[in-house]
C-alpha positions as CSV (number, residue, x, y, z in Angstrom):
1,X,-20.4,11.3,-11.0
2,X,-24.1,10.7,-9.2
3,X,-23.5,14.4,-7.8
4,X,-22.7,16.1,-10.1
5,X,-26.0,15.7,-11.4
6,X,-27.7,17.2,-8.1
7,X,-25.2,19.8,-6.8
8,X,-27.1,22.8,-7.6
9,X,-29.6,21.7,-4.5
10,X,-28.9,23.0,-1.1
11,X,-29.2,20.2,0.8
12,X,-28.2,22.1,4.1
13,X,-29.5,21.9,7.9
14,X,-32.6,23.6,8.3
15,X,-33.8,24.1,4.4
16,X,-37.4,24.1,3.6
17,X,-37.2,21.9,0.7
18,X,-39.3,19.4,0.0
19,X,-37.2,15.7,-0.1
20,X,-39.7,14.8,-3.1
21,X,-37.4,17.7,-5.1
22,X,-34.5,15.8,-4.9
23,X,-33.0,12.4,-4.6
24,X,-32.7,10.9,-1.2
25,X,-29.1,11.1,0.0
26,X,-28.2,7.5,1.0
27,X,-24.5,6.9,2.4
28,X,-23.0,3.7,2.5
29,X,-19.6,2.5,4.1
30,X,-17.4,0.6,2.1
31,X,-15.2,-1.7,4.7
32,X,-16.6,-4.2,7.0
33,X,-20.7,-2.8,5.3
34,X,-20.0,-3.7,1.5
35,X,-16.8,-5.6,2.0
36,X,-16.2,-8.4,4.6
37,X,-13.2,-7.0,6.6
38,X,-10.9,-3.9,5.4
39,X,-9.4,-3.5,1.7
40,X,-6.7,-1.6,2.8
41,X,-5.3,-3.5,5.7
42,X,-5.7,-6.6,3.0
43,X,-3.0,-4.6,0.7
44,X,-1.0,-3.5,3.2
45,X,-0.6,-6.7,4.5
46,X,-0.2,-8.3,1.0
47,X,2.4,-5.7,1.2
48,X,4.1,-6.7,4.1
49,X,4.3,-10.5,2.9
50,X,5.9,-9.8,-0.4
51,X,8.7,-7.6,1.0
52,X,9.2,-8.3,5.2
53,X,11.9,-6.8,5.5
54,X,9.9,-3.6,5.1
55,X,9.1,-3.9,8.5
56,X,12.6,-4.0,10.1
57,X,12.6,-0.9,11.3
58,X,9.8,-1.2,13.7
59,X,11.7,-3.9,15.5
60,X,13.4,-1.0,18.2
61,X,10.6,0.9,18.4
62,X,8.3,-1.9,20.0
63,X,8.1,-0.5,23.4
64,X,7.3,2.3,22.0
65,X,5.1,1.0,19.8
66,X,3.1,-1.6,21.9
67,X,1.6,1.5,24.6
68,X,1.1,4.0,21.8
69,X,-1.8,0.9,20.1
70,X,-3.8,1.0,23.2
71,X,-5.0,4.7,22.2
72,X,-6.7,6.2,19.0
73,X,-4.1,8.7,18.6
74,X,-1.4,6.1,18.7
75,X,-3.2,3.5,16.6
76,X,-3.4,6.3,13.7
77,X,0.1,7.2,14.4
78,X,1.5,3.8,13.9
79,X,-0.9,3.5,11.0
80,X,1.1,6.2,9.1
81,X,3.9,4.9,9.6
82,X,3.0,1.2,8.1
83,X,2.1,3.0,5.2
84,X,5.2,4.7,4.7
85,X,7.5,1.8,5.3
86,X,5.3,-0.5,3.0
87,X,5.0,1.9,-0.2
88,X,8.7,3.6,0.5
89,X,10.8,3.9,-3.0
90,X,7.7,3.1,-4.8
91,X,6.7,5.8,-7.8
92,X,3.3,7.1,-8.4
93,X,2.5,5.0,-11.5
94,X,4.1,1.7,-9.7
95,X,1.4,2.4,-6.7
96,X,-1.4,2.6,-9.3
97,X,-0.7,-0.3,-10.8
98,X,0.3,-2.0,-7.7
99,X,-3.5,-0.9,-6.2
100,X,-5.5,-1.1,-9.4
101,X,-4.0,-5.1,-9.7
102,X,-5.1,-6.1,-6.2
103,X,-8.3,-4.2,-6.3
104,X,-9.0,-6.6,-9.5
105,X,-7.9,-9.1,-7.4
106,X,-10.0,-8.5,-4.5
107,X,-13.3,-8.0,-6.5
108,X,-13.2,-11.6,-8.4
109,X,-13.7,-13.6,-5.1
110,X,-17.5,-12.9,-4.3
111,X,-16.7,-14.1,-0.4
112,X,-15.5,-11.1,0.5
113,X,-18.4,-9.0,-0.6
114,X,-22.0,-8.7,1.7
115,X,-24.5,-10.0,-0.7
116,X,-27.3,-8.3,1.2
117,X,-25.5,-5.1,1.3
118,X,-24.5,-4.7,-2.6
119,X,-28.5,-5.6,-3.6
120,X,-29.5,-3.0,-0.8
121,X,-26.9,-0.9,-2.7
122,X,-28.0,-1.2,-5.7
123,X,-31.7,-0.8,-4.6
124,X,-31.3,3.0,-3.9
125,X,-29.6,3.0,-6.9
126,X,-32.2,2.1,-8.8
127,X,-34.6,4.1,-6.7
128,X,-32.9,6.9,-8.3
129,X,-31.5,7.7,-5.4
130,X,-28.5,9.9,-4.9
131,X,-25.5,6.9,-3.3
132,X,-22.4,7.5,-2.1
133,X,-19.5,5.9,-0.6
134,X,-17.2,7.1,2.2
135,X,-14.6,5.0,3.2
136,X,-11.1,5.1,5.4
137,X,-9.9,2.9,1.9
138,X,-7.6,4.5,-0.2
139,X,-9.1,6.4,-3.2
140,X,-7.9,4.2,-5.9
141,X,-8.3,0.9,-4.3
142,X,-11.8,1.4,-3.2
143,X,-12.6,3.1,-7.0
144,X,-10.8,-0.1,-8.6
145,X,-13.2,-2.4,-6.6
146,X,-16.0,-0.6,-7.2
147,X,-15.4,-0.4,-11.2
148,X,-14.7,-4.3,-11.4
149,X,-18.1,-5.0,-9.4
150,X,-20.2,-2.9,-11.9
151,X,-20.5,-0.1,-9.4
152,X,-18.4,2.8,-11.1
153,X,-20.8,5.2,-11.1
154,X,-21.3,5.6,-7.8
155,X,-19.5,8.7,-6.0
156,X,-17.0,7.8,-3.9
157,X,-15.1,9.9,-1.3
158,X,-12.2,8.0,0.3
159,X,-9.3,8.3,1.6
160,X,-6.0,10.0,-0.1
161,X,-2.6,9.3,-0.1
162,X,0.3,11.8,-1.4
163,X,3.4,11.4,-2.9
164,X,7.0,12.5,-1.4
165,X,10.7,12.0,-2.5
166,X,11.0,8.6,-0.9
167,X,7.4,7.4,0.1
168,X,4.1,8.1,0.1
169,X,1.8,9.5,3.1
170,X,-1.5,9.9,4.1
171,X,-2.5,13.0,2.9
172,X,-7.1,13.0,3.8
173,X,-7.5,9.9,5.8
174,X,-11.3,9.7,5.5
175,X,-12.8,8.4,8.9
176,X,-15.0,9.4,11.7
177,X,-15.9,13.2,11.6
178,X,-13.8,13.7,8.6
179,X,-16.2,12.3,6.9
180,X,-18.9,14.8,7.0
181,X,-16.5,17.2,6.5
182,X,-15.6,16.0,3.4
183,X,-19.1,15.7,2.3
184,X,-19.6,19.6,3.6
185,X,-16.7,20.4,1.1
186,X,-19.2,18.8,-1.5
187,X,-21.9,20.8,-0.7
188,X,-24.0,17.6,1.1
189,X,-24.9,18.8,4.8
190,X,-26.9,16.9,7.5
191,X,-29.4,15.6,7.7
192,X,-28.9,13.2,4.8
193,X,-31.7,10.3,4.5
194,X,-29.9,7.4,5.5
195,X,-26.5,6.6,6.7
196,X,-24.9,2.7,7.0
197,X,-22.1,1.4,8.4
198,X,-21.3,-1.1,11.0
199,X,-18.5,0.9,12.9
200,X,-19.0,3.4,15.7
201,X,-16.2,5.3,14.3
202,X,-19.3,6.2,11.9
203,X,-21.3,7.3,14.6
204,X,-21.1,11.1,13.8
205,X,-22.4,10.5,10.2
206,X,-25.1,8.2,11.4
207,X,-26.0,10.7,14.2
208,X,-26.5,13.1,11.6
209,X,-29.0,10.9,9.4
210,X,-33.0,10.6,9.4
211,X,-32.6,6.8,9.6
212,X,-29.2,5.4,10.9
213,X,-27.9,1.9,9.7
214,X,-25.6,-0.3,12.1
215,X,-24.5,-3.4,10.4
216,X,-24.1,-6.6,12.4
217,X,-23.4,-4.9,15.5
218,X,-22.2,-6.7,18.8
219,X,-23.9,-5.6,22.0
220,X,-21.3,-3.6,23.2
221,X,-21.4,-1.4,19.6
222,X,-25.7,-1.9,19.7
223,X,-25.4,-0.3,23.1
224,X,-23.9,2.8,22.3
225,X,-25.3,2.8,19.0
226,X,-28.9,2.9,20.6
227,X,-28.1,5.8,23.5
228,X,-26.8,7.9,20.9
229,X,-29.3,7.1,17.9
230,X,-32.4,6.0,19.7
231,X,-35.5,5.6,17.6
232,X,-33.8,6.4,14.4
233,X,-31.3,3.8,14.7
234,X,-32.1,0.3,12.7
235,X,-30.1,-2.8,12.8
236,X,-29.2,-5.1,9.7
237,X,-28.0,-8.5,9.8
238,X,-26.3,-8.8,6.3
239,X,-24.2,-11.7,5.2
């Protein structure tokens, strides 16, 4: 893995380092950045399609339901439970498979991948630069993807599921400030050298970068973007 190559670096708040002593820390989101809409929600839904009566159970809890999407907390909530319901009575090498198969899938139609945002990929790449991915996507999926495009090397951190009696849950979901906390656990503190992503549920790991990356925002997300990220914030229009 790209870190492991680095780790020994301290690449902490405050250290007097100079950058040109190691590799520029570039961070890259995976869904909606690399890939045109969300991997997960694509196998979920594939999920869903193949087996519908999965979703039975959700029927009486729609008033329930419905209110609980209109907040974060809710929209989560509901989240874990999809997941549940759609892998329940499935084992752990019947998920691998199941993941590895549509990752496969996913990664042979080249219209679902930003052409602008793999080259810029691969240009820190071959800058030498030290690239990571951190995605909400579920470990295996997003690795699966990754290896079929060419891009296994990179280091990933994504989200994990675990394994119970009857189902599986979501055991590190990887988003918003657990992102950075995931990259602390690695050793790589702020400020890194450049963040990407075109969500705002990125915001705190592009607030904590030297140059911040919103991809194809709207003006509602380039407006908060901007009051929280001022000068250091640059826009990408990627296809």
């Amino acid at each position: 893995m790209v870190w492991g190559t680095i780790g020994a670096w301290d690449v902490g708040m405050g250290e007097k380092q100079s950058s040109s002593i190691r590799p520029a820390i570039v961070l890259f989101d995976f869904g909606g950045t690399l890939v045109h809409g969300d991997a997960w929600a694509m196998f979920m839904r594939a999920r869903y399609r193949r087996a519908w009566w999965r979703a039975l159970p959700l029927i009486p809890l729609l008033p329930v339901l419905i209110p609980m999407s209109l907040f974060r907390r809710g929209r989560r909530a509901i989240v874990r439970g999809l997941v549940r319901l759609a892998l329940f009575g499935i084992g752990e090498n019947r998920y691998r498979a199941l993941a590895e198969d549509f990752g496969r899938k996913l990664a042979r139609d080249t219209r679902l991948f930003s052409r602008a945002g793999i080259a810029e990929l691969r240009r820190h790449m071959h800058a030498g630069e030290c690239v990571l991915i951190v995605t909400a996507c579920e470990e295996t999926l997003a690795r699966t993807i990754l290896d079929e495009l060419g891009l296994g090397a990179i280091e990933l951190i994504a989200s994990k599921l675990a394994h119970g009696r009857l189902s599986w849950r979501i055991a590190m979901h990887c988003i918003g400030v657990e992102k950075a906390h995931q990259l602390a656990l690695r050793g790589i503190r702020p400020p890194w050298d450049v963040a990407i992503s075109d969500s705002l549920a990125d915001l705190p790991l592009l607030a904590a970068a030297r140059e911040a990356v919103l991809v194809n925002p709207d003006r509602r997300m380039l407006k908060r973007a901007s009051a929280r990220l001022g000068r250091r914030l640059t826009i990408a229009e990627w296809d």
